[in-house]
C-alpha positions, -999 to +999 in steps of 0.1 A: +106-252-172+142-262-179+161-267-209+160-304-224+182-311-254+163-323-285+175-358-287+167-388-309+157-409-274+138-382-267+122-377-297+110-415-299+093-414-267+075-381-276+063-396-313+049-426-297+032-408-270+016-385-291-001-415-315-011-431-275-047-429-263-049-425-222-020-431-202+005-461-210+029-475-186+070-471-189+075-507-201+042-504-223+055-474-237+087-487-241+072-522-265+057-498-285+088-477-291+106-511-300+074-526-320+078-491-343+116-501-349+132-478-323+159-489-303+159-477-269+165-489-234+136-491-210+161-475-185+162-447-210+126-447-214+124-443-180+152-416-180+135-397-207+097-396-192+111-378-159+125-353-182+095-349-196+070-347-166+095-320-148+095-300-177+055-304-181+053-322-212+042-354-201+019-355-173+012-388-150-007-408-129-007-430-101-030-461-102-044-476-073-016-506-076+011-480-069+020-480-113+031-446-127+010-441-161+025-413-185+009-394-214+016-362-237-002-332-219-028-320-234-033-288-215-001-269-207-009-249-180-011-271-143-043-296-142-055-320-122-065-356-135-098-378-133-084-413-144-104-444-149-089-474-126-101-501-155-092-485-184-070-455-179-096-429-201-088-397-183-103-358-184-085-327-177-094-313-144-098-277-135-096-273-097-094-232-086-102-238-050-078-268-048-054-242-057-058-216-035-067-245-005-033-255-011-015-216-014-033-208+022-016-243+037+016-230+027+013-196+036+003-203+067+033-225+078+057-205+059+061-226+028+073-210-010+079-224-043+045-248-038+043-277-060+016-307-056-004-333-072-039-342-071-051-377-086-084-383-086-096-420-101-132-435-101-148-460-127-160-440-159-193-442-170-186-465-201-171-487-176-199-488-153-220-498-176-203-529-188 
């Protein structure tokens, strides 16, 4: 984890991602940051949520359309996610033999310092059912 100064940009993003439900777009994120009375850029926005994925506060999600979704972790050790394509609910995913599927890849062509990303997305059940 590195250092990240406590800023007032910063701070906005984190306050309104910690009042979000499910993962929220950049420029989502960004109107709701400006609809609270904040004044930020989206540039900064952006600036502010790769800060905040690399240092494993935020985590985030790729949709099938090629978007980036962010949201305030909720589990601070490294997890997976199972998102919902239609409306972004997501769960916490614990996957021990992804972990060590990946560790033997990289041992075995030589490989430290091992970082990855799983996403997983479906239709949730509440979904489904619609």
């Amino acid at each position: 984890m590195t250092i990240v100064r406590n800023t007032a940009q910063r701070r906005e993003v984190l306050s309104v991602l910690a009042h979000v439900q499910g993962f929220v777009s950049a420029q989502d994120l960004h109107g709701l940051i400006l609809k609270d009375g904040g004044q930020i850029a989206l540039a900064t926005v952006y600036t502010q949520l790769k800060k905040l994925v690399e240092n494993g506060e935020v985590d985030l999600v790729m949709t099938d359309r090629g978007e980036t979704l962010y949201r305030r972790c909720v589990v601070d050790v490294h997890h997976h996610h199972l998102a919902c394509r239609t409306c972004g609910a997501a769960v916490e995913v614990d996957a021990p033999e992804l972990e060590h599927w990946a560790q033997d890849i990289a041992d075995k062509y030589g490989y430290g310092d091992l970082r990855h990303v799983l996403e997983l997305n479906g239709i949730c059940s509440a979904c489904q059912s619609r």
